[in-house]
LUMVO-859496 format. One record per residue: residue number from 1; z, x, y of N, C-alpha, C, O in turn; residue in one letter. Coordinates in nm, 3 decimals, padded with zeros to 5 digits. Layout:
# LUMVO-859496
NODE     k       n.z       n.x       n.y      ca.z      ca.x      ca.y       c.z       c.x       c.y       o.z       o.x       o.y   r
NODE   NUM         Z         X         Y         Z         X         Y         Z         X         Y         Z         X         Y   A
...
***
This chain:
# LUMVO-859496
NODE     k       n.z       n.x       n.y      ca.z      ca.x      ca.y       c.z       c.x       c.y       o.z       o.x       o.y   r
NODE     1   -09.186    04.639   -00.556   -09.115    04.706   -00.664   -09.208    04.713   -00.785   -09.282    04.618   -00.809   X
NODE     2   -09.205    04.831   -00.870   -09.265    04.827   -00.979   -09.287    04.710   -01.094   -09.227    04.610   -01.054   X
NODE     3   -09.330    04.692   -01.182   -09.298    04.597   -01.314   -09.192    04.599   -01.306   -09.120    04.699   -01.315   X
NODE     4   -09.149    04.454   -01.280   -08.973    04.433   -01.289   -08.944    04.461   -01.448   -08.824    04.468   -01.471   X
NODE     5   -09.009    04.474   -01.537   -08.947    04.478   -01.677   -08.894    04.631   -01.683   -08.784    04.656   -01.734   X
NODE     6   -08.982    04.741   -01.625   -08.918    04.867   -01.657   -08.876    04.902   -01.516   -08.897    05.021   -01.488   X
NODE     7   -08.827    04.837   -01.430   -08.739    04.884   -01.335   -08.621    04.818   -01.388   -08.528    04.898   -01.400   X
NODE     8   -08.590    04.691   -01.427   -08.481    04.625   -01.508   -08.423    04.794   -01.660   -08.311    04.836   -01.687   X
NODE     9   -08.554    04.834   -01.713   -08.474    04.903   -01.815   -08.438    05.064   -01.715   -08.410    05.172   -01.767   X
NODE    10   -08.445    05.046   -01.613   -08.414    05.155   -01.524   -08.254    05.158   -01.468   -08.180    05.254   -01.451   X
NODE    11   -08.226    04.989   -01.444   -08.120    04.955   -01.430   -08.005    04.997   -01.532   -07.890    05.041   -01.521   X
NODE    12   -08.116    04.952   -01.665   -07.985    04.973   -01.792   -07.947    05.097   -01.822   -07.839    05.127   -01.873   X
NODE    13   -08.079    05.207   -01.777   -08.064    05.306   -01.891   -07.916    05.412   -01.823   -07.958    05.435   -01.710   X
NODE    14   -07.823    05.458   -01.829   -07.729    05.509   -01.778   -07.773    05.632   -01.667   -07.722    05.647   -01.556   X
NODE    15   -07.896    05.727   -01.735   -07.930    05.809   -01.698   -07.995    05.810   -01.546   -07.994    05.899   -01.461   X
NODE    16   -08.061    05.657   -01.544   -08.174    05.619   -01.420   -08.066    05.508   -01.345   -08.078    05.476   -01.226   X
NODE    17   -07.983    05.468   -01.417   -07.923    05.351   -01.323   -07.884    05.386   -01.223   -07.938    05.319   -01.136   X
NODE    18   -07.803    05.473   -01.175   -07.777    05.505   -01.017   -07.868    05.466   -00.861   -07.851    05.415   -00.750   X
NODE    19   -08.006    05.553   -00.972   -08.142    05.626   -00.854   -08.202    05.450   -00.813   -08.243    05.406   -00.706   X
NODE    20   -08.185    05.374   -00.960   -08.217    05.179   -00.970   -08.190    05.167   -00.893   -08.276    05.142   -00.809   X
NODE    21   -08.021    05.176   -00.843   -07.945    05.065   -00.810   -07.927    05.076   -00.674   -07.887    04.987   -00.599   X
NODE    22   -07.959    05.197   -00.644   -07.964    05.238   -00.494   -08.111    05.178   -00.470   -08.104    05.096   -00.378   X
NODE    23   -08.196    05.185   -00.504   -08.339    05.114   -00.449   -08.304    04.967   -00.451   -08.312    04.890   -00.356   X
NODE    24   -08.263    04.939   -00.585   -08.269    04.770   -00.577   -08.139    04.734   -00.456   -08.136    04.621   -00.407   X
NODE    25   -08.066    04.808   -00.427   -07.949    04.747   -00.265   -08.060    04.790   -00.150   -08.061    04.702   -00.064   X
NODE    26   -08.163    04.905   -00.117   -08.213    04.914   -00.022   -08.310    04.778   -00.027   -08.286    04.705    00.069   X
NODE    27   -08.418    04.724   -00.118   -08.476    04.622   -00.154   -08.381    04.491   -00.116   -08.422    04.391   -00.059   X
NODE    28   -08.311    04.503   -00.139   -08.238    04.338   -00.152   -08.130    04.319   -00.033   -08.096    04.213    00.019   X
NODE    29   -08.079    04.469   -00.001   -07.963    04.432    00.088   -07.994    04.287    00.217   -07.922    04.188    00.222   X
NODE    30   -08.108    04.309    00.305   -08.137    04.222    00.394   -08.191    04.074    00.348   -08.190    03.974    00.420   X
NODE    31   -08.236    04.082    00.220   -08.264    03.959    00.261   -08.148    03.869    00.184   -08.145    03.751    00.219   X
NODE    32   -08.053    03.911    00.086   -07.946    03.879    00.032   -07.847    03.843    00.192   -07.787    03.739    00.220   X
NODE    33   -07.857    03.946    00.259   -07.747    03.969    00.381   -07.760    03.823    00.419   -07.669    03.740    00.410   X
NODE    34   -07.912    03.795    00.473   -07.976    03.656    00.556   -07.930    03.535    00.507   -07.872    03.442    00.563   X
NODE    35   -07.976    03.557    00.360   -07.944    03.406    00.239   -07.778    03.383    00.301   -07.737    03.277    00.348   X
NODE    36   -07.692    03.519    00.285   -07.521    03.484    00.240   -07.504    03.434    00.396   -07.403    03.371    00.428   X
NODE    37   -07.599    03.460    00.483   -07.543    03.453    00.648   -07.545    03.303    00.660   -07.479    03.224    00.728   X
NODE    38   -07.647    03.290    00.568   -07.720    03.155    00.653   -07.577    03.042    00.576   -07.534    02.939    00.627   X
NODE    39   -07.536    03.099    00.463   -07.430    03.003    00.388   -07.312    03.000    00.487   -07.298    02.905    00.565   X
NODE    40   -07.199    03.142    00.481   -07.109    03.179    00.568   -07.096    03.113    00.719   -07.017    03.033    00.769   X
NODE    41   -07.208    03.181    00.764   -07.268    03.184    00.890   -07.195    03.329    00.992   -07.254    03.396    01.076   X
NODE    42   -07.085    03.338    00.957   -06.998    03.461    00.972   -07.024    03.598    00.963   -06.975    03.641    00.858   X
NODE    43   -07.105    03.727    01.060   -07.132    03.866    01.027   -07.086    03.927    00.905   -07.141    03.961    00.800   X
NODE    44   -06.909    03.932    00.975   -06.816    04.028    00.890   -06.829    03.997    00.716   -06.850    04.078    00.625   X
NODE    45   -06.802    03.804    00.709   -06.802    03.802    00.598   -06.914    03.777    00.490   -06.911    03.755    00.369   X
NODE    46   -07.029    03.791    00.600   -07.135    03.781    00.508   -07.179    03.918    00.451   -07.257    03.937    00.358   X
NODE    47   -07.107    04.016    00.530   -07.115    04.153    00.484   -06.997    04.170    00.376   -07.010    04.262    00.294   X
NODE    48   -06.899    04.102    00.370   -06.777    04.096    00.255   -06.834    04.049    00.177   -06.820    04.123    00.079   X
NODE    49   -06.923    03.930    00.140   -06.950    03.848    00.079   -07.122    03.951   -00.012   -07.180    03.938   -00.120   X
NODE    50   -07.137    04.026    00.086   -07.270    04.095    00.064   -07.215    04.184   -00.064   -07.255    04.189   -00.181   X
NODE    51   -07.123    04.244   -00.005   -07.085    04.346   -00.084   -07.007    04.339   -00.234   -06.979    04.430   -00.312   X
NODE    52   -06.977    04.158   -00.244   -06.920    04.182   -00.363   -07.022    04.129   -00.439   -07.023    04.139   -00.562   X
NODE    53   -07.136    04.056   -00.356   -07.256    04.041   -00.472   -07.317    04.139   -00.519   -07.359    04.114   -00.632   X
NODE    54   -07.345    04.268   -00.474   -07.386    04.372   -00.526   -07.285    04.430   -00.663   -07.315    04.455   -00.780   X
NODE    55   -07.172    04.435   -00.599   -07.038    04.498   -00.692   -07.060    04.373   -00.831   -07.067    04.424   -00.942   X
NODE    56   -07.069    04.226   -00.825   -07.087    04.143   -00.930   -07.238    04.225   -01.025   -07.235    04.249   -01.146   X
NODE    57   -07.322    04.245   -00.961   -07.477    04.232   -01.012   -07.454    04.338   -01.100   -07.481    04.340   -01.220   X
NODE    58   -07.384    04.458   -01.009   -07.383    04.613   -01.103   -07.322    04.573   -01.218   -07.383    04.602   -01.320   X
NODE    59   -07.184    04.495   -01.235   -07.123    04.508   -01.333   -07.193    04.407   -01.426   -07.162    04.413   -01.545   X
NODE    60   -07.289    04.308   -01.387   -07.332    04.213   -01.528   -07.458    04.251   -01.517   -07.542    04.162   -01.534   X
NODE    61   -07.510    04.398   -01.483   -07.657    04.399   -01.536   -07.686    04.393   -01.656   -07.764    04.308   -01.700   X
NODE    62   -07.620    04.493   -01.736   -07.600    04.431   -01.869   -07.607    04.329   -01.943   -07.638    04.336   -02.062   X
NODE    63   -07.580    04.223   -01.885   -07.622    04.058   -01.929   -07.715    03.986   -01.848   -07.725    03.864   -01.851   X
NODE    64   -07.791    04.070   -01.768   -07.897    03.988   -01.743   -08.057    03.998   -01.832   -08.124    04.102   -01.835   X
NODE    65   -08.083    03.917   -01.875   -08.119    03.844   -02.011   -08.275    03.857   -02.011   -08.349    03.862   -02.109   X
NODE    66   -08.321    03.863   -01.823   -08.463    03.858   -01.839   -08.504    03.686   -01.812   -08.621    03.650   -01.806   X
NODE    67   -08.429    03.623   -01.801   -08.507    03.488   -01.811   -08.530    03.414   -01.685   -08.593    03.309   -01.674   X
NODE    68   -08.484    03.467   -01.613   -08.517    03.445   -01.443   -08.568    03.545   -01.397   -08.584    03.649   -01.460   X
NODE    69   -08.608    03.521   -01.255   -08.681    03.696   -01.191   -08.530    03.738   -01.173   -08.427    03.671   -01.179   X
NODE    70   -08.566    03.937   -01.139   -08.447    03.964   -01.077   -08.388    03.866   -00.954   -08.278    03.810   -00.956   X
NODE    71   -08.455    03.862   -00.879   -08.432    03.815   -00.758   -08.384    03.692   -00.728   -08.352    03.660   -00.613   X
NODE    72   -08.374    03.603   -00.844   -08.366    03.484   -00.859   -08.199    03.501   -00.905   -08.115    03.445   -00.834   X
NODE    73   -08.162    03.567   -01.007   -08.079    03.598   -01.034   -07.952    03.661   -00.922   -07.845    03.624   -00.875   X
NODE    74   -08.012    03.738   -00.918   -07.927    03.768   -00.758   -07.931    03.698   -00.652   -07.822    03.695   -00.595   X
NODE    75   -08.017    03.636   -00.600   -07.945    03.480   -00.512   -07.885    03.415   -00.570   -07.800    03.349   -00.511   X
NODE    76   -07.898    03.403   -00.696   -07.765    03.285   -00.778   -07.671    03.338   -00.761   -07.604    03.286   -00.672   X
NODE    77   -07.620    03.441   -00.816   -07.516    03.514   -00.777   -07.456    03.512   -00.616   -07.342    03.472   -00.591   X
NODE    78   -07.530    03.550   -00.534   -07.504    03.573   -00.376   -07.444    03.432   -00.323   -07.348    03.416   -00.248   X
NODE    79   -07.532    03.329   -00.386   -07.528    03.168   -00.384   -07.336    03.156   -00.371   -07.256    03.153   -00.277   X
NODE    80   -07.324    03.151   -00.557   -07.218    03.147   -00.580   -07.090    03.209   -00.502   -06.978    03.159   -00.488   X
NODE    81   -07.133    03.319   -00.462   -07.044    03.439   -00.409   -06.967    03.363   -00.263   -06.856    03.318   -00.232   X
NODE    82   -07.058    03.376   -00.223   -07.086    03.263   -00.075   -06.980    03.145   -00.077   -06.891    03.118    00.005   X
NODE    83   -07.025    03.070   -00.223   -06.954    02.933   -00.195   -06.843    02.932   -00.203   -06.772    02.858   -00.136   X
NODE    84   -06.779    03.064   -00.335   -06.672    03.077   -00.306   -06.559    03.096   -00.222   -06.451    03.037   -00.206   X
NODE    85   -06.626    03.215   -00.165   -06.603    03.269   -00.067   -06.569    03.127    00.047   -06.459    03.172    00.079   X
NODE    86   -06.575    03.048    00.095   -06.612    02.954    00.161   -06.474    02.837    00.079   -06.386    02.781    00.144   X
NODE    87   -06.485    02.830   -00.007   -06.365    02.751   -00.086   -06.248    02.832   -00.081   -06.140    02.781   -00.051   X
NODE    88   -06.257    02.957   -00.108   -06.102    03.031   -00.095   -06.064    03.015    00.050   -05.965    02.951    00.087   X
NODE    89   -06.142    03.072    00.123   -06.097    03.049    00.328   -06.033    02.958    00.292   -05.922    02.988    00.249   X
NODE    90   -06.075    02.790    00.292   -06.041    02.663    00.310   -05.927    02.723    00.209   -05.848    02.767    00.292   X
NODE    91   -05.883    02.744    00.109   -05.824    02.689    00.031   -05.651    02.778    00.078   -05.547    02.712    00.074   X
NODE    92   -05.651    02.904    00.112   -05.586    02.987    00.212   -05.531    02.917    00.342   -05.415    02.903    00.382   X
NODE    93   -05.676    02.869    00.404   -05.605    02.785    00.542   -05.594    02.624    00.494   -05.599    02.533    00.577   X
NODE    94   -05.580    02.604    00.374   -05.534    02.463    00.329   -05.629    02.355    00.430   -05.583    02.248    00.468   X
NODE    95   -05.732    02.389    00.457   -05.840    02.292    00.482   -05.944    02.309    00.430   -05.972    02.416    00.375   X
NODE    96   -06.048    02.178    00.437   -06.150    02.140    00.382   -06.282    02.231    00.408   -06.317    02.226    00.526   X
NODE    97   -06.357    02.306    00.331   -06.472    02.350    00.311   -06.538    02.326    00.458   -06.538    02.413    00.545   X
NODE    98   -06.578    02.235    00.469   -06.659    02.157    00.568   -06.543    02.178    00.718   -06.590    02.188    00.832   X
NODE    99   -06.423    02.181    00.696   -06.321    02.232    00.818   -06.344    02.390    00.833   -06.341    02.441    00.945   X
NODE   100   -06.368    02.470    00.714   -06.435    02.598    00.715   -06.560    02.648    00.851   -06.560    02.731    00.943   X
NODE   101   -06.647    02.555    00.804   -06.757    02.537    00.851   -06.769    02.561    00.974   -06.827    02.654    01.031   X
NODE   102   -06.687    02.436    01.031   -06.689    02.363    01.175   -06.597    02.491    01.282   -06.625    02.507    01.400   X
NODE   103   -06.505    02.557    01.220   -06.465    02.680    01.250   -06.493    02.744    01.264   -06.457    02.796    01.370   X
NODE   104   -06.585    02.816    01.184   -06.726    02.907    01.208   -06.812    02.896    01.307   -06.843    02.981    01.390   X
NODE   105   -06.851    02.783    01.296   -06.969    02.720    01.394   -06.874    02.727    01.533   -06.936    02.763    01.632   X
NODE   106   -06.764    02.705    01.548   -06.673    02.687    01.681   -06.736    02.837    01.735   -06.831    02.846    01.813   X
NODE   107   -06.687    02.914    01.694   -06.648    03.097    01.697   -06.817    03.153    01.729   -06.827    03.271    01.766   X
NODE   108   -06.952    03.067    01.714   -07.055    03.145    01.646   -07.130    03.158    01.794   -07.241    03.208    01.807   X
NODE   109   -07.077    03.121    01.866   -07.141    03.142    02.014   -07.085    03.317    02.078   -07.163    03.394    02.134   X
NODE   110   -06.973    03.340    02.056   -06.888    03.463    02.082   -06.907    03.513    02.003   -06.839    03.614    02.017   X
NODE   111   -06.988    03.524    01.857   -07.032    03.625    01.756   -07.161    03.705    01.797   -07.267    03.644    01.801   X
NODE   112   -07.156    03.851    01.828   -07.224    03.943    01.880   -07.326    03.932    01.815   -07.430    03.949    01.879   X
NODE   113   -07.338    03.901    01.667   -07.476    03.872    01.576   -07.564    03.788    01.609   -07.686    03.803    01.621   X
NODE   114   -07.462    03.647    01.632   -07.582    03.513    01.697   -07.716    03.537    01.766   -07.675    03.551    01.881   X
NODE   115   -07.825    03.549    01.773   -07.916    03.548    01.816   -08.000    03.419    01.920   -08.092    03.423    02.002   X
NODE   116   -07.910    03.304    01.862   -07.907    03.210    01.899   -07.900    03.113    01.995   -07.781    03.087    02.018   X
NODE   117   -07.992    03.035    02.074   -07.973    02.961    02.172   -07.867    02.805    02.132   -07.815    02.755    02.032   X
NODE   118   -07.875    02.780    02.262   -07.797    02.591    02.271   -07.855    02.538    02.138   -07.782    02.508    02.043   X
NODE   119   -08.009    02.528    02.136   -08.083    02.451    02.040   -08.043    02.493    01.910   -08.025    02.411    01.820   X
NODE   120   -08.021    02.667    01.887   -08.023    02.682    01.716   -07.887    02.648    01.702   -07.861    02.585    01.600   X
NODE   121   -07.763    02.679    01.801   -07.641    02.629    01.767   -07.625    02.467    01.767   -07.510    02.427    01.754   X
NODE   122   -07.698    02.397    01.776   -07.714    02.220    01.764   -07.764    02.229    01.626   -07.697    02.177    01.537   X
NODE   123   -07.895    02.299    01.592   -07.925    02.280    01.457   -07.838    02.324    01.377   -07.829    02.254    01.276   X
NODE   124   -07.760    02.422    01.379   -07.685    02.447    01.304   -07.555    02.345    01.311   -07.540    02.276    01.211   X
NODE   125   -07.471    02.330    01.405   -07.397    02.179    01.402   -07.475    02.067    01.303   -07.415    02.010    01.211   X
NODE   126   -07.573    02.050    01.323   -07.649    01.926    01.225   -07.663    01.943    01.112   -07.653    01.851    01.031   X
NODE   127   -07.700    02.111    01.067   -07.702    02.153    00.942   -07.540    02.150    00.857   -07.515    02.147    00.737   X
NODE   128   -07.443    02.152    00.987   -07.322    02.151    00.912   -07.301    02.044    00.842   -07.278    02.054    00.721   X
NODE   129   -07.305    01.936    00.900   -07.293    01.764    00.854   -07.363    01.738    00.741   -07.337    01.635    00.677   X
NODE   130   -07.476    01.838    00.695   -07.504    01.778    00.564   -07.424    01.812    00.456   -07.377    01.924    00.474   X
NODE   131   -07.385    01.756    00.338   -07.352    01.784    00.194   -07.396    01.850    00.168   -07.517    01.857    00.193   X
NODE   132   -07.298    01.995    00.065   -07.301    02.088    00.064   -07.458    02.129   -00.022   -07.500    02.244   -00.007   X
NODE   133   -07.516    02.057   -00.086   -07.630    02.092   -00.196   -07.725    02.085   -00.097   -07.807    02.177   -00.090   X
NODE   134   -07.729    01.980   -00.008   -07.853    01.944    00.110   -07.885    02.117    00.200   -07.980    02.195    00.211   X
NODE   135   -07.726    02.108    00.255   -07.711    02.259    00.337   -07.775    02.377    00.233   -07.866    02.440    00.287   X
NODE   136   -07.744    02.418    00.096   -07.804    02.507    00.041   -07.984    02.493    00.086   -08.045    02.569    00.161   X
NODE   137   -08.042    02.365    00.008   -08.153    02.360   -00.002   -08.227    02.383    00.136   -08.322    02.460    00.154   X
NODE   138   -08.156    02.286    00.249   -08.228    02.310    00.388   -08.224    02.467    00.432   -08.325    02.529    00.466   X
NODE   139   -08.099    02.519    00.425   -08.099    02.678    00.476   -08.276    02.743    00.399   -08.388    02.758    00.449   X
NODE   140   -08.212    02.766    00.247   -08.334    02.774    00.178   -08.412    02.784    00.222   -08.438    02.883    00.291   X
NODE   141   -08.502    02.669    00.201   -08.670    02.663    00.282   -08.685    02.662    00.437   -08.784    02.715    00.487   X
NODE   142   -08.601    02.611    00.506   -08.594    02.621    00.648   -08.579    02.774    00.723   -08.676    02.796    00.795   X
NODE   143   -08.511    02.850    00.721   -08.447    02.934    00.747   -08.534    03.083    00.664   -08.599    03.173    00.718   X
NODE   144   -08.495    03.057    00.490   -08.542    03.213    00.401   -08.710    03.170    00.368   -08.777    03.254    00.308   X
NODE   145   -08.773    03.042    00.408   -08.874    03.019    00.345   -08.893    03.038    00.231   -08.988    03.101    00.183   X
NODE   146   -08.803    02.986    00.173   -08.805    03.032   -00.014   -08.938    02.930   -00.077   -08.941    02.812   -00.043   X
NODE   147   -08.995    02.961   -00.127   -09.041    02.851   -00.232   -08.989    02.776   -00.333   -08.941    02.839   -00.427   X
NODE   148   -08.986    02.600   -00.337   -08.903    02.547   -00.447   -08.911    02.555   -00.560   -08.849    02.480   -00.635   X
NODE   149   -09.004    02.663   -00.607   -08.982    02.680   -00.784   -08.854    02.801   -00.759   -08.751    02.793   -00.825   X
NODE   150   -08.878    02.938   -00.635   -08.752    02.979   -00.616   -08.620    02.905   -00.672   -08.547    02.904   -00.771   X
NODE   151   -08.641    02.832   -00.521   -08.512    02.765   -00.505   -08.446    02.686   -00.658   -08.331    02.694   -00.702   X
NODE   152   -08.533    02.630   -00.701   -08.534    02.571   -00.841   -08.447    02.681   -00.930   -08.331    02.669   -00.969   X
NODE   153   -08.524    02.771   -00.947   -08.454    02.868   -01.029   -08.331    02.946   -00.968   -08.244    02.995   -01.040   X
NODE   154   -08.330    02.952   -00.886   -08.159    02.969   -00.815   -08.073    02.908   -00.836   -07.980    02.944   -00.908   X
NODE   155   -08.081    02.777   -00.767   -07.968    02.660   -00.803   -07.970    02.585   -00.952   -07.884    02.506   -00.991   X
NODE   156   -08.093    02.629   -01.029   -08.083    02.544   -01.142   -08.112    02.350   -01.089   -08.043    02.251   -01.115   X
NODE   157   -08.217    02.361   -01.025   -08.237    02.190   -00.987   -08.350    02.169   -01.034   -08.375    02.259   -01.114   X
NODE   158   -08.452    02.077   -01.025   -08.558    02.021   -01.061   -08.644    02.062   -00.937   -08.567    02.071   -00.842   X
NODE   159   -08.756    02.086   -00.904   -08.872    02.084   -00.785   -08.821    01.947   -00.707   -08.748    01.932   -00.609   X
NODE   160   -08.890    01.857   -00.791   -08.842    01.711   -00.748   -08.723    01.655   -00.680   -08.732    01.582   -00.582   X
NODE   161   -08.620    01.688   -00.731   -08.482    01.674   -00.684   -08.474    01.785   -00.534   -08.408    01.726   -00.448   X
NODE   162   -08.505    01.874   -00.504   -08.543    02.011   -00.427   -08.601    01.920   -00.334   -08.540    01.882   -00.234   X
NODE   163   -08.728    01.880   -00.365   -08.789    01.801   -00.241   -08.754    01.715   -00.215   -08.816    01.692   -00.111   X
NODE   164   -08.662    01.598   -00.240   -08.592    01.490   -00.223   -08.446    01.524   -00.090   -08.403    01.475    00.014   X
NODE   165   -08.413    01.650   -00.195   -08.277    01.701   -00.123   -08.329    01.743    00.040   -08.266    01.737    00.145   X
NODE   166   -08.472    01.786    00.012   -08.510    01.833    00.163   -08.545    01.761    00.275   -08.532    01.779    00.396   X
NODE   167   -08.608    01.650    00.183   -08.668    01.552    00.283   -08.520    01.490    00.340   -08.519    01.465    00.461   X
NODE   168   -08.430    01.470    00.284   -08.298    01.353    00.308   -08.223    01.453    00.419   -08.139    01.413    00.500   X
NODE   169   -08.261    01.566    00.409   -08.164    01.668    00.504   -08.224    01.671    00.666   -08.166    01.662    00.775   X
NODE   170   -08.372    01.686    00.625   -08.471    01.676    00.757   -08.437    01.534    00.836   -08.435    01.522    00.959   X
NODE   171   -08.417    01.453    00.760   -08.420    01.327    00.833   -08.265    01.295    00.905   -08.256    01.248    01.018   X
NODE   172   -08.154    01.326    00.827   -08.053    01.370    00.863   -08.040    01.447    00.993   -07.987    01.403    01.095   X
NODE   173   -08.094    01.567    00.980   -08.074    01.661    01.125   -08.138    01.626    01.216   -08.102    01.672    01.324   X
NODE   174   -08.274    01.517    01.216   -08.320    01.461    01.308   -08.232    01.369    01.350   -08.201    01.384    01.468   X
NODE   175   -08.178    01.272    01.291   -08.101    01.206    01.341   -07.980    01.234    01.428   -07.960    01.195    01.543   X
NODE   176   -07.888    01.325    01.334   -07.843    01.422    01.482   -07.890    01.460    01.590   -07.836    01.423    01.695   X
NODE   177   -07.971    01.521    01.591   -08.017    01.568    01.715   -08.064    01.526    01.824   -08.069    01.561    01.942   X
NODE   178   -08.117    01.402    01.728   -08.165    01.296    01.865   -08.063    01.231    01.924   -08.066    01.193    02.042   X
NODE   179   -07.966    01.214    01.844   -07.841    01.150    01.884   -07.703    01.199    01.953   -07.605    01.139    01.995   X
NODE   180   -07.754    01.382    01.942   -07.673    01.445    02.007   -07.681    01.484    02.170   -07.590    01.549    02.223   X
***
């Protein structure tokens, strides 16, 4: 993409925002799609979930400030979108986040999207069991190969704390796995 500073005033200007905003969804749609999948884990609703992060971004371009990359900004957003998304289910079927999860993961063998063998559906079981900040960070670097100043500026964490959260998750899913 061009200088994000005057593709950002491309976004704002009324005249160019359309021709923007259609490049910046062709630019972002997939790898936003991947990030929200890897949260969800769910096709349909990572495409529900896709679509209202875009519908959020359009309406607060206007307040985006410049002080993160675009892109950073919009995984925060997608982030959020996600988790919600993920708390309302549970909160609808009056179970726990993590009962969310394990539901998903039940269903993700008969999901036409899965790509997935025995092994990635175990890692993913293991990935379920971690706490929810661990699961962000491991998807993250595991999965989008983000870099942790990324990731840093997404979640708003420290590098330090980032690599702590990663190492404690790795050792975690090993332990599963060996144990599964």
């Amino acid at each position: 993409m061009q200088d994000e500073k005057a593709f950002i005033a491309q976004l704002l200007n009324p005249g160019t925002q359309n021709a923007a905003f259609r490049q910046l969804v062709g630019q972002y749609s997939r790898p936003l799609y991947s990030h929200i999948r890897n949260i969800v884990l769910d096709h349909d609703d990572a495409d529900d979930v896709l679509q209202n992060t875009f519908i959020k971004v359009f309406k607060n371009l206007d307040g985006f400030k410049g002080d993160s990359k675009l892109f950073s900004w919009m995984y925060r957003i997608a982030t959020n979108e996600a988790l919600t998304f993920i708390s309302q289910k549970a909160k609808k079927n009056n179970i726990s986040n993590e009962e969310v999860n394990q539901k998903v993961l039940g269903n993700l063998m008969a999901d036409d999207y899965f790509e997935g063998d025995a092994l990635q559906l175990k890692l993913q079981k293991a990935v379920a069991q971690l706490p929810e900040k661990q699961q962000l960070v491991f998807k993250m670097k595991y999965f989008e190969d983000l870099k942790y100043e990324d990731i840093s500026e997404i979640l708003g964490t420290s590098v330090g704390a980032l690599k702590a959260s990663y190492h404690h998750a790795v050792k975690k899913i090993e332990d599963y796995i060996n144990s599964h």
